[in-house]
C-alpha positions as a Markdown table, in Angstrom:
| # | Residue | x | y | z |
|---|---|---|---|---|
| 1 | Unk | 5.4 | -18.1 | 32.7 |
| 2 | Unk | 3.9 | -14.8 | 32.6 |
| 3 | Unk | 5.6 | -12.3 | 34.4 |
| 4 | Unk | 3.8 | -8.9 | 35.4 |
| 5 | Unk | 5.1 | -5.7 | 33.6 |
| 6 | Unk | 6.9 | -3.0 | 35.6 |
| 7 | Unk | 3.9 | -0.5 | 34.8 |
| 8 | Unk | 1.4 | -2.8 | 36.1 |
| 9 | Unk | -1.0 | -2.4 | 32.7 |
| 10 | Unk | -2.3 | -5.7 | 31.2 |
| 11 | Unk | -0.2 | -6.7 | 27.8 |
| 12 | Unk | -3.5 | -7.4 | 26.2 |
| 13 | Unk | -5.7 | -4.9 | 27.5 |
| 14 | Unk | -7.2 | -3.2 | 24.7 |
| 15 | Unk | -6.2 | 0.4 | 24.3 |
| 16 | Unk | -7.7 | 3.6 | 21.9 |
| 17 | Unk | -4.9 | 4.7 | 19.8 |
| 18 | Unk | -5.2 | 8.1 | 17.9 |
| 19 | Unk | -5.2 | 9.2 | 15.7 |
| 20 | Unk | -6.0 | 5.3 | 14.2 |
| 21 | Unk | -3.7 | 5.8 | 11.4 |
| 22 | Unk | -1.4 | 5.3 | 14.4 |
| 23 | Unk | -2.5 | 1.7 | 14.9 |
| 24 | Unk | -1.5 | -0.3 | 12.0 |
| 25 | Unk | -3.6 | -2.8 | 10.4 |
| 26 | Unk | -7.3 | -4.4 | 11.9 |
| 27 | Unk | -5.8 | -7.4 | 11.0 |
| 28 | Unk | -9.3 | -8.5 | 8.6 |
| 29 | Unk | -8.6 | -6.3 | 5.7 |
| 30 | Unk | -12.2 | -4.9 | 5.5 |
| 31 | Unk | -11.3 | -1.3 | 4.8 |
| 32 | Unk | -9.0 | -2.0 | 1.3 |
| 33 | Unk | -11.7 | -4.3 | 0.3 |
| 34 | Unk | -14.2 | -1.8 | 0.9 |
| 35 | Unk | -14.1 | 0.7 | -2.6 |
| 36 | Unk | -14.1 | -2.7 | -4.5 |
| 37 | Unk | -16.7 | -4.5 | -2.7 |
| 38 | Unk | -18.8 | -5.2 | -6.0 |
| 39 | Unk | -15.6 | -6.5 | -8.0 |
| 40 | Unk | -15.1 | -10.4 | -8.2 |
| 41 | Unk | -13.6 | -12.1 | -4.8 |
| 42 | Unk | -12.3 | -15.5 | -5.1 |
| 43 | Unk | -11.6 | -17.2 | -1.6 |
| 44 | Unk | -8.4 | -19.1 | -1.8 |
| 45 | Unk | -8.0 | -21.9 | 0.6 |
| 46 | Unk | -4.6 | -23.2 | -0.5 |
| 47 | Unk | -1.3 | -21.4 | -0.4 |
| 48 | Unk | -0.9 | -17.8 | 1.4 |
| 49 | Unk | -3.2 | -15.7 | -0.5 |
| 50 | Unk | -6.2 | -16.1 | 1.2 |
| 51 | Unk | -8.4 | -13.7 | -1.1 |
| 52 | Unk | -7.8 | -12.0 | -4.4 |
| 53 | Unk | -10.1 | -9.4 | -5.6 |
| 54 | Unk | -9.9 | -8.9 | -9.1 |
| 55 | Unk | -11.2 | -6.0 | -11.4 |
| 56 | Unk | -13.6 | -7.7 | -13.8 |
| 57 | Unk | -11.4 | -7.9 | -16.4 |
| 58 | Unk | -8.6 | -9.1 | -14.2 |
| 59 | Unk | -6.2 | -6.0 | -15.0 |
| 60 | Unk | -6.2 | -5.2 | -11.4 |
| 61 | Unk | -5.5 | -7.6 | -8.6 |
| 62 | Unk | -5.8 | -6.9 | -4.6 |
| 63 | Unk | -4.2 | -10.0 | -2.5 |
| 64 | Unk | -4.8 | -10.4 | 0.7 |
| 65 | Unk | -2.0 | -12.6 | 2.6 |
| 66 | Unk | -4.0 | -11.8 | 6.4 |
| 67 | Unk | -1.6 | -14.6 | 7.9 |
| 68 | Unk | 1.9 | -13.1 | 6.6 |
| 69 | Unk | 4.3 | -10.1 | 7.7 |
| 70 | Unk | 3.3 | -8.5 | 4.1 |
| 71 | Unk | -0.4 | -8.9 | 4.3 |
| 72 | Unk | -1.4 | -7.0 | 0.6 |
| 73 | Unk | 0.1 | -7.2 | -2.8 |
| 74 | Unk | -1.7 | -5.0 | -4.8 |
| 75 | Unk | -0.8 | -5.3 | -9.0 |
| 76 | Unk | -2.0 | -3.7 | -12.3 |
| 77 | Unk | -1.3 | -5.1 | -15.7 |
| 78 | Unk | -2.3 | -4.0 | -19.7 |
| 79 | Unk | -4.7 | -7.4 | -19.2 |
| 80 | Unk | -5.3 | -10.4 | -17.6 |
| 81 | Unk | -2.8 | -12.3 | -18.5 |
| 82 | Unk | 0.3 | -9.5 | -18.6 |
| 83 | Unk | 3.0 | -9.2 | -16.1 |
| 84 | Unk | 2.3 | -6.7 | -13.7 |
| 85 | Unk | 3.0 | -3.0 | -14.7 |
| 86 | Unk | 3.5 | -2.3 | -11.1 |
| 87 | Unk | 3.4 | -3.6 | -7.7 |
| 88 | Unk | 2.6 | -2.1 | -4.1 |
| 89 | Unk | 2.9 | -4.6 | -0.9 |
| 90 | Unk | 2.0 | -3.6 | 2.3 |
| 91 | Unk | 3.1 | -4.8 | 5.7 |
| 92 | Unk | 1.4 | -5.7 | 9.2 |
| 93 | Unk | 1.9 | -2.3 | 10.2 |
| 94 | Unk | 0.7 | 0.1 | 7.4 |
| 95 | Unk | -2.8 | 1.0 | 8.6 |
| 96 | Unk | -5.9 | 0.5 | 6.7 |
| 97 | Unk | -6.4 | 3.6 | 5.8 |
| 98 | Unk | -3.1 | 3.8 | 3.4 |
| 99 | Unk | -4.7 | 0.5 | 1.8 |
| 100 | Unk | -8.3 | 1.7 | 1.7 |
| 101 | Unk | -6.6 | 5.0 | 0.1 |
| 102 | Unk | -5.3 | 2.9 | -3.0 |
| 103 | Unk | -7.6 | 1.2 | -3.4 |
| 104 | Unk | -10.4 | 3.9 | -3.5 |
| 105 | Unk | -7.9 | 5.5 | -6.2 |
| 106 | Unk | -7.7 | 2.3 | -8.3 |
| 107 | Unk | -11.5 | 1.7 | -8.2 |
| 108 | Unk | -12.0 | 5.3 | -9.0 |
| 109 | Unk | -9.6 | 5.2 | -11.9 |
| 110 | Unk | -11.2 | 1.7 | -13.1 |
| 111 | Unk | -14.4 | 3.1 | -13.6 |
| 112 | Unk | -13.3 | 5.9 | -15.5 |
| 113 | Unk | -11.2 | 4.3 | -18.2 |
| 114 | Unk | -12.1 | 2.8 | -21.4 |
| 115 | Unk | -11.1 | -1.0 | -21.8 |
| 116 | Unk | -11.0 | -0.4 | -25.4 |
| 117 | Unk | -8.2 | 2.9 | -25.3 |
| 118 | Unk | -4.4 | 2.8 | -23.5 |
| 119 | Unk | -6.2 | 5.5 | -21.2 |
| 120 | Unk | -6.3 | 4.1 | -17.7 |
| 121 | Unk | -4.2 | 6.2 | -15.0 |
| 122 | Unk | -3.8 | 3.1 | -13.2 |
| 123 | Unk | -1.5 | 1.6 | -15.8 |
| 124 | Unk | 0.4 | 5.0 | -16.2 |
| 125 | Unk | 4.5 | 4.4 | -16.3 |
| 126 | Unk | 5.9 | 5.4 | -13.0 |
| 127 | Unk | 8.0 | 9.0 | -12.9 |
| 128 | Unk | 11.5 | 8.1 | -13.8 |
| 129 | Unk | 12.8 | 10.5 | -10.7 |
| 130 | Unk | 11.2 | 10.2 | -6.8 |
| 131 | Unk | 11.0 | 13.9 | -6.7 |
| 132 | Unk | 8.1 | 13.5 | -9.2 |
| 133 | Unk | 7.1 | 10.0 | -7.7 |
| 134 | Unk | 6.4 | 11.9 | -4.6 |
| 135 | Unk | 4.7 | 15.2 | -5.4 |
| 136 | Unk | 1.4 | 14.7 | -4.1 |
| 137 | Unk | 2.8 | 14.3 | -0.4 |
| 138 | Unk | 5.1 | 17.9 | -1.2 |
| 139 | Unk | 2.0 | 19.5 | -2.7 |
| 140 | Unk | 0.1 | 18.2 | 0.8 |
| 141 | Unk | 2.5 | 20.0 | 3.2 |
| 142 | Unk | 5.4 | 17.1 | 3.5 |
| 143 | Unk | 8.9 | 18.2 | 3.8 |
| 144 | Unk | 12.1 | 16.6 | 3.1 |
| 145 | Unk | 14.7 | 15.7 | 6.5 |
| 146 | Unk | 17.8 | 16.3 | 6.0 |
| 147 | Unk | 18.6 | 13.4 | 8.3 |
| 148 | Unk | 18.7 | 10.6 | 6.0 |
| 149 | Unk | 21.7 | 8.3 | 5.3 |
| 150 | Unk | 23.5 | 8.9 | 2.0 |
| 151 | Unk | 21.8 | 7.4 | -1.1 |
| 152 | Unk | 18.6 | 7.6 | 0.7 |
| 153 | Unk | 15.5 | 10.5 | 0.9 |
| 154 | Unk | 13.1 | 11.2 | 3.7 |
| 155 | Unk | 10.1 | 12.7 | 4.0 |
| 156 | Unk | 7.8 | 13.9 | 7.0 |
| 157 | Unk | 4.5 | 14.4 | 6.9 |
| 158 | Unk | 3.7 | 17.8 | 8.3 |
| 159 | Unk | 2.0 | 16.3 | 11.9 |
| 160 | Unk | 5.6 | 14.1 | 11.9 |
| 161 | Unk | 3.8 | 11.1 | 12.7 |
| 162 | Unk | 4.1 | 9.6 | 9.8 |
| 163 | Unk | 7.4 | 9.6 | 6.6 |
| 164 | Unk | 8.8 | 7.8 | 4.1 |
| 165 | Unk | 12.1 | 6.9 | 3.2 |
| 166 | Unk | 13.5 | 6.3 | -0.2 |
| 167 | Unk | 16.4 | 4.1 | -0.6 |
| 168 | Unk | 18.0 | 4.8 | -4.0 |
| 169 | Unk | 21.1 | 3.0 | -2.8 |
| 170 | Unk | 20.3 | -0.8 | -4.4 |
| 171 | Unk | 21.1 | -1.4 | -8.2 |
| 172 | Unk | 18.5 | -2.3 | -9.8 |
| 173 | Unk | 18.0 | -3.6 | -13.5 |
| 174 | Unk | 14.7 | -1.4 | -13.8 |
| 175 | Unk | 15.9 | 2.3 | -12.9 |
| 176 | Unk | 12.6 | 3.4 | -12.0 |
| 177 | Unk | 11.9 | 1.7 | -9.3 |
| 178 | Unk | 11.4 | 3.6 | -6.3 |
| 179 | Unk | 10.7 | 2.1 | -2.8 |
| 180 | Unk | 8.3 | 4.2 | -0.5 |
C-alpha cells in the first residue's frame, strides 16, 4: 500500500540535483568507463562482475558489479597474473565523477609508462602516513575537522559538501593501508 508523503511530492518524481557530484552514481557506469573506452571489455554474464575492463596487458583491471552495494573494484598489479598492488572499491553512492576521475588518472598514467621499465605511477607503493596519502586534497583547499572520533581523521573539502574520513583505528597486517 502506498501511502502519500506528508509533503505531498511524488517519491519517484525525478528531481535536478546540484551540483551532480551531489547525486551519487547514474547507476550504468558510463562515465568510469569513459577514459578507457578503447581498452579491452569482456561482458561477464556469470557471477557479480558484470564487466571488466582490462589495460591490454591486463596490469590494470576496472570491475563493474552495477547490481551490488559496491558497484566498482578498481586493481593494479606488476602484470597480469600478480596480486593486486592496490585496490579502490566504490559504493552506490560515490558519484561518477570520483570514478571517472581515477580512471582518467590511470589511463593517463597507462599511456605514459614503459611496459618494459618499473616506471608506471600507477603501481607506485602507497605513502606509508595518510598525511602524505592525502596531500593533493590539502594542496586543493581541504582542511582537517577537528571533530572526528579518536583514532580517526577527517577532512572537508573547502565547499563542505563533500570529506573523507580515515579510520586508523583497525589492526591491520599491512600498515599502510589507509581507508578513504
Amino acid at each position: 500500500m502506498r501511502h502519500p508523503r506528508p509533503d505531498g511530492q511524488d517519491p519517484y518524481q525525478e528531481v535536478l540535483v546540484s551540483p551532480r557530484y551531489l547525486a551519487g552514481s547514474n547507476g550504468n557506469g558510463e562515465a568510469g568507463f569513459a577514459p578507457v573506452a578503447h581498452w579491452p571489455h569482456h561482458h561477464l554474464d556469470d557471477g557479480p562482475c558484470q564487466l571488466l575492463v582490462t589495460s591490454p596487458d591486463q596490469r590494470v583491471r576496472i570491475g563493474w558489479f552495477g547490481d551490488d552495494f559496491e558497484l566498482w573494484k578498481i586493481t593494479a598489479a606488476q602484470d597480469a597474473l600478480s596480486a593486486p598492488r592496490w585496490t579502490a572499491t566504490f559504493n552506490h553512492v560515490t558519484p561518477a565523477e570520483i570514478v571517472a576521475g581515477l580512471t582518467t588518472a590511470l589511463a593517463h598514467d597507462y599511456a605514459e609508462a614503459d611496459p618494459y621499465e618499473d616506471d608506471a605511477l600507477f603501481l607506485t607503493n602507497p605513502p606509508h602516513r595518510w598525511s602524505d596519502a592525502v596531500r593533493p586534497l590539502t594542496d586543493a583547499g581541504w582542511t582537517r575537522d577537528g571533530g572526528a572520533e579518536r583514532g580517526t581523521v577527517e577532512i572537508i573539502a573547502p565547499d563542505g559538501q563533500a570529506g573523507i574520513l580515515i579510520d586508523n583505528r583497525r589492526s591491520r597486517p599491512d600498515g599502510e593501508a589507509v581507508e578513504l
